[in-house]
C-alpha positions in Angstrom: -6.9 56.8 -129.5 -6.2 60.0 -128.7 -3.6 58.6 -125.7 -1.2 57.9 -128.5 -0.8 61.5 -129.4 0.7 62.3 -126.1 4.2 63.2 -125.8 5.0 62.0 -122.2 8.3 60.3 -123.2 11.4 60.8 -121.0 9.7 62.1 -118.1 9.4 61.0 -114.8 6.8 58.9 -113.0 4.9 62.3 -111.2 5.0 64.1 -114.2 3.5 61.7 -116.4 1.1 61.0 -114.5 0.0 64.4 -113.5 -0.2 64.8 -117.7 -2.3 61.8 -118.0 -4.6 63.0 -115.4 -5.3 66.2 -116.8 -6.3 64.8 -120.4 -8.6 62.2 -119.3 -10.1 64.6 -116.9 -10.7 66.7 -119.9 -12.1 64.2 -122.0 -14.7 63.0 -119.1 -15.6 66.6 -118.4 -16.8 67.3 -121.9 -20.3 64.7 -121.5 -22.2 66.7 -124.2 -24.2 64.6 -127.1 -21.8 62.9 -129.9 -22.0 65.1 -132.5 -21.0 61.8 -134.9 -21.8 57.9 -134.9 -20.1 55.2 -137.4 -24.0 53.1 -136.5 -25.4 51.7 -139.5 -28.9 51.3 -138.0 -30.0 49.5 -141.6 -27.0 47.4 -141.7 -26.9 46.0 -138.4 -31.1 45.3 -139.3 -29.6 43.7 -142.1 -27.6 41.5 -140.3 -29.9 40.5 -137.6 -33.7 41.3 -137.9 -34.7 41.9 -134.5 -33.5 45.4 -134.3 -35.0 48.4 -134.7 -33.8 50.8 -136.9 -35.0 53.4 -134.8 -33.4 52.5 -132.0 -29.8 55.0 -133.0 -28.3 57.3 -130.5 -28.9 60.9 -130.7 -26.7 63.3 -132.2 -25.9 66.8 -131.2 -27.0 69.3 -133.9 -26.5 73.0 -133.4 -28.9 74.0 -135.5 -31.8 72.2 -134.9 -30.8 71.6 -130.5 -32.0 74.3 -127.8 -29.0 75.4 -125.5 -30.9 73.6 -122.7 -30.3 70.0 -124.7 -26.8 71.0 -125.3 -25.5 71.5 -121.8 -23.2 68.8 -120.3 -25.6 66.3 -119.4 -24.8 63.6 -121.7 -24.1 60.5 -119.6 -23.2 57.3 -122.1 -24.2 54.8 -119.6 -25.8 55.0 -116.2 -22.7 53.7 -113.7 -25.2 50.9 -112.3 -25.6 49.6 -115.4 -21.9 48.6 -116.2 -21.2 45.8 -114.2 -24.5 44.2 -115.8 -23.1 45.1 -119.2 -19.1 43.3 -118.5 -21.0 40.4 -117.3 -23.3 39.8 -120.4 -20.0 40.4 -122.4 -18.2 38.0 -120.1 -20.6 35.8 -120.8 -21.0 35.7 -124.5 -16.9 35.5 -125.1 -17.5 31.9 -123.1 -19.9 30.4 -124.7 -19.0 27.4 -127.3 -20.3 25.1 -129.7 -18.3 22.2 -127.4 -20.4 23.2 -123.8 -23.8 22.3 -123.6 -26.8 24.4 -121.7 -29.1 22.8 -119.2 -31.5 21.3 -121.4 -28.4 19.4 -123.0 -28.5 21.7 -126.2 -25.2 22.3 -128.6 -25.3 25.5 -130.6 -23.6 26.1 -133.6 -21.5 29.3 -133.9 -23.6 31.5 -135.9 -26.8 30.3 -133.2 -24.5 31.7 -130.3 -23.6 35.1 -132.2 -27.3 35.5 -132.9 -28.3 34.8 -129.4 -25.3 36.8 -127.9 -26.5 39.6 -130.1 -30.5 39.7 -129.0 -29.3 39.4 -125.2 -27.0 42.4 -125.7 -29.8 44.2 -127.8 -32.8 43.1 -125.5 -30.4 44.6 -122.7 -29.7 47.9 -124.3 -33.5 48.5 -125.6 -35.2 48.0 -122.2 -32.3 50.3 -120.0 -32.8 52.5 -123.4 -28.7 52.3 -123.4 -29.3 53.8 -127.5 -25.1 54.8 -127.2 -24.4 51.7 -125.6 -25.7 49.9 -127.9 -24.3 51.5 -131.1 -20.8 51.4 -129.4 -21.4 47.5 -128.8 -22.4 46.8 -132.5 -20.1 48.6 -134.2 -17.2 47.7 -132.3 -17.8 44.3 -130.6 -21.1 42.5 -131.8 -21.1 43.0 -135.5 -20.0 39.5 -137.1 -16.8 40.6 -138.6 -15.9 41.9 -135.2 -17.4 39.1 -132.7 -15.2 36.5 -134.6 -12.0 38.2 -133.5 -13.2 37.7 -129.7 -15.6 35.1 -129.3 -14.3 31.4 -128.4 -17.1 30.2 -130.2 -15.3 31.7 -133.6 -13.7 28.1 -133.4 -16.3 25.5 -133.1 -13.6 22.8 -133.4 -11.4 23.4 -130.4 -12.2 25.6 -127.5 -9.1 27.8 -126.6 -7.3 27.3 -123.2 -6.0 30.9 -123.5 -8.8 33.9 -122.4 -7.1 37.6 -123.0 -3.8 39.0 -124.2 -2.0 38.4 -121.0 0.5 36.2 -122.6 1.4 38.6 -125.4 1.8 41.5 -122.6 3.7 39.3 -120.4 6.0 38.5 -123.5 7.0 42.1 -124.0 7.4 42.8 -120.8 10.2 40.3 -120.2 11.8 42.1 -123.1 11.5 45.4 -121.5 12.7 44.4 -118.3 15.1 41.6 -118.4 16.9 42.5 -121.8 16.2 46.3 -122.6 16.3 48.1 -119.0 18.2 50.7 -120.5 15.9 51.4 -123.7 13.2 53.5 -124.6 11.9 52.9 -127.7 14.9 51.1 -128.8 15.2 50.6 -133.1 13.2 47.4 -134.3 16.7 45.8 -135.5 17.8 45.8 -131.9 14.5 44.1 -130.7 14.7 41.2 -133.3 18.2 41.2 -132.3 17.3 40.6 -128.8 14.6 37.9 -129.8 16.7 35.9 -131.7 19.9 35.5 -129.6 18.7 36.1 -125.8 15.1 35.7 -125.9 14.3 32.4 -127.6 17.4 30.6 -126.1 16.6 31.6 -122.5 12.5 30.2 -123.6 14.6 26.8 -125.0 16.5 26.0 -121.6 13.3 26.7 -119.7 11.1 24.3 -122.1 13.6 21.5 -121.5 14.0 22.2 -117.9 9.8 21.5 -117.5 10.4 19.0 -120.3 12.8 16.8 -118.1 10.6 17.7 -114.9 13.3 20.1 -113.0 10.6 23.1 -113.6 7.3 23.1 -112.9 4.5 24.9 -114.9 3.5 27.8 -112.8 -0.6 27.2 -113.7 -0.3 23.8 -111.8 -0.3 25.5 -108.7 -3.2 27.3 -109.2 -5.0 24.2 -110.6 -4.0 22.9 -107.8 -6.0 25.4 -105.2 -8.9 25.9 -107.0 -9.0 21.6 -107.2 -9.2 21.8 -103.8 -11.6 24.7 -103.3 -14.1 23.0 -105.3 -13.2 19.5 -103.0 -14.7 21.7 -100.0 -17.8 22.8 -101.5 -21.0 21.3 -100.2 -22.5 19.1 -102.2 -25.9 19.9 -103.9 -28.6 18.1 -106.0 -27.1 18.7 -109.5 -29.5 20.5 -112.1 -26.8 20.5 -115.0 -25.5 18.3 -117.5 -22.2 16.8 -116.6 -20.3 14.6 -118.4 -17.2 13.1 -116.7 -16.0 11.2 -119.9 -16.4 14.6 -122.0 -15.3 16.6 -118.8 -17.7 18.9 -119.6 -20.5 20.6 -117.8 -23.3 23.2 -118.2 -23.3 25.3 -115.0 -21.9 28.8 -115.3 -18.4 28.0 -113.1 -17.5 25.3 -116.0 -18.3 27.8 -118.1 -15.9 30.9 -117.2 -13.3 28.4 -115.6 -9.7 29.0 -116.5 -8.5 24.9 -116.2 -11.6 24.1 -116.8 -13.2 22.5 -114.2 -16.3 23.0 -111.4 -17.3 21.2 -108.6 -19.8 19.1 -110.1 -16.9 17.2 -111.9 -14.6 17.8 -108.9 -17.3 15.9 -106.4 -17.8 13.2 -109.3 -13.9 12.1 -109.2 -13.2 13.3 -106.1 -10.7 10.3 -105.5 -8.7 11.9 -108.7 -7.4 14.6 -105.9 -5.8 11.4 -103.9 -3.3 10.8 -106.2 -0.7 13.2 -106.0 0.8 12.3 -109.1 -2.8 13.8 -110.8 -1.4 17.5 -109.9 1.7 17.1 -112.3 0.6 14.9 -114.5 -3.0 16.4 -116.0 -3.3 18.0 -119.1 -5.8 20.8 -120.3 -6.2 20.4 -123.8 -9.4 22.1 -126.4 -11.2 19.2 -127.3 -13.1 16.3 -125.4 -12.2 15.4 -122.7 -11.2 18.8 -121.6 -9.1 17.4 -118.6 -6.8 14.5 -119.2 -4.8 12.0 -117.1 -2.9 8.9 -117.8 -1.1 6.9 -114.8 2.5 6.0 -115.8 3.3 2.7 -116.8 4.3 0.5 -113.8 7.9 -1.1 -113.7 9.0 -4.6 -112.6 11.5 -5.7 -110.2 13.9 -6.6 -113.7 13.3 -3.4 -115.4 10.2 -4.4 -117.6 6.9 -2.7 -118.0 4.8 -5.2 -116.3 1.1 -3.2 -117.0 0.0 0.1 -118.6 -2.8 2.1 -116.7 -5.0 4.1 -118.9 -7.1 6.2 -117.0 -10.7 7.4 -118.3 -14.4 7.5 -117.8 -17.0 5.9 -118.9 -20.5 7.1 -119.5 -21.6 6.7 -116.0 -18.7 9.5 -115.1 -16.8 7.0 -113.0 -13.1 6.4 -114.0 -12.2 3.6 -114.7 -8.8 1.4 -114.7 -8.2 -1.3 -117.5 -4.8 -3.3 -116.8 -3.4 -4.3 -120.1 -1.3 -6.9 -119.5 
């Protein structure tokens, strides 16, 4: 927050950054105890029983603190301990009503905010990570919060679309291919922009991939990690997968951007055969996850002789039905 306060407009790349490197070495120099917290130790107990209302980070009092508690030796979380933390968070912004665990178990959403909640906590309480976990509460794990983050906010459709890439990637095209020569250019001049360079230049390219001439730039990825999970060496599977669902339980399916894993991959390994699969599927939110339909097949005079419609069947094996 305080980042916004800065005044490093108009200068040059080495001076701004020499600015910004001198406040937050400032801010990580001063480690003393908080002297405030926004925790609610009896609300978040409200909320979710398990906790402890004791368990509250310590707060720096003057009067009642020897000099010897006050010196700089506040550390808010022990820097072995973060990675453990992203991945728990990782984690919990995954999880969904539509993916089943091992045991073959759907949650509703309130069941995976509680259980995302006592892992975090359970986490905190034995590392005794008392800031850590205030911070996480108040900010992240609270329910008001954890909606505005969680895919499983939305137990009808699970979101193809992780962070706020898209949205930065947006602005940045306005920044650098329409407003070089602007800095902080009036809000007029922006919807200006929008309206009459932006969203015409977004029409030509839509009809360009419409008609086929452009190519969606996350096929090619699909594409590589289709084939990474083609090499992997097959193992007895322990999870649930469901090739007509296109759904599995193991922890790849789970943070996968397309999504797929190489359970499902090994299951319809033949799909990676057809060339025509790579620019044809379709990610979509709801069952299956991953969809393909062959195109219709055209006679000699021009007619449709068959239509292939491409799925599987509970056995996880597609399937081809010719209708004639």
């Amino acid at each position: 927050m305080a980042y916004l306060f800065l005044n490093n407009a108009k200068k040059s790349d080495g001076i701004r950054t020499a600015i910004l490197t001198e406040f937050f070495s400032s801010l990580m120099s001063d480690n003393t105890l908080p002297k405030t917290s926004n925790y609610s130790a009896s609300s978040a107990k409200t909320n979710a029983d398990f906790i402890d209302e004791n368990f509250v980070p310590l707060i720096l009092d003057n009067h009642k603190t020897s000099q010897s508690k006050n010196r700089r030796s506040f550390e808010f979380c022990p820097k072995n301990l973060r990675e453990n933390i992203l991945n728990l968070i990782t984690k919990h912004f995954h999880f969904h009503p539509l993916i089943p665990n091992d045991n073959n178990e759907y949650f509703l959403t309130n069941e995976i905010w509680v259980a995302s909640v006592k892992e975090m906590y359970g986490f905190c309480v034995e590392h005794d990570l008392r800031y850590v976990w205030a911070y996480m509460w108040t900010n992240w794990y609270q329910k008001d919060h954890w909606i505005l983050w969680a895919r499983a906010a939305n137990s009808d459709e699970l979101c193809l679309f992780k962070t706020t890439m898209l949205i930065e990637s947006h602005w940045k095209v306005i920044k650098r291919d329409f407003l070089p020569k602007f800095f902080r250019p009036r809000l007029d001049l922006v919807v200006f922009i929008i309206i009459n360079r932006l969203l015409p230049h977004n029409q030509q390219r839509q009809i360009r991939i419409l008609q086929g001439r452009e190519k969606p730039s996350w096929r090619k990825d699909f594409k590589k990690e289709w084939r990474k999970c083609e090499k992997h060496e097959e193992k007895e599977n322990i999870h649930i997968t469901n090739a007509e669902k296109w759904v599995c339980s193991c922890y790849a399916f789970l943070l996968s951007r397309w999504p797929v894993c190489y359970h499902l991959v090994l299951l319809q390994k033949d799909l990676g055969n057809d060339l025509s699969f790579f620019t044809k599927v379709k990610r979509q939110g709801v069952y299956p996850f991953l969809k393909y339909e062959k195109r219709n097949k055209v006679g000699e005079n021009g007619n449709n002789l068959q239509r292939n419609d491409t799925f599987s069947n509970s056995n996880g094996k597609f399937q081809t039905f010719l209708i004639l």
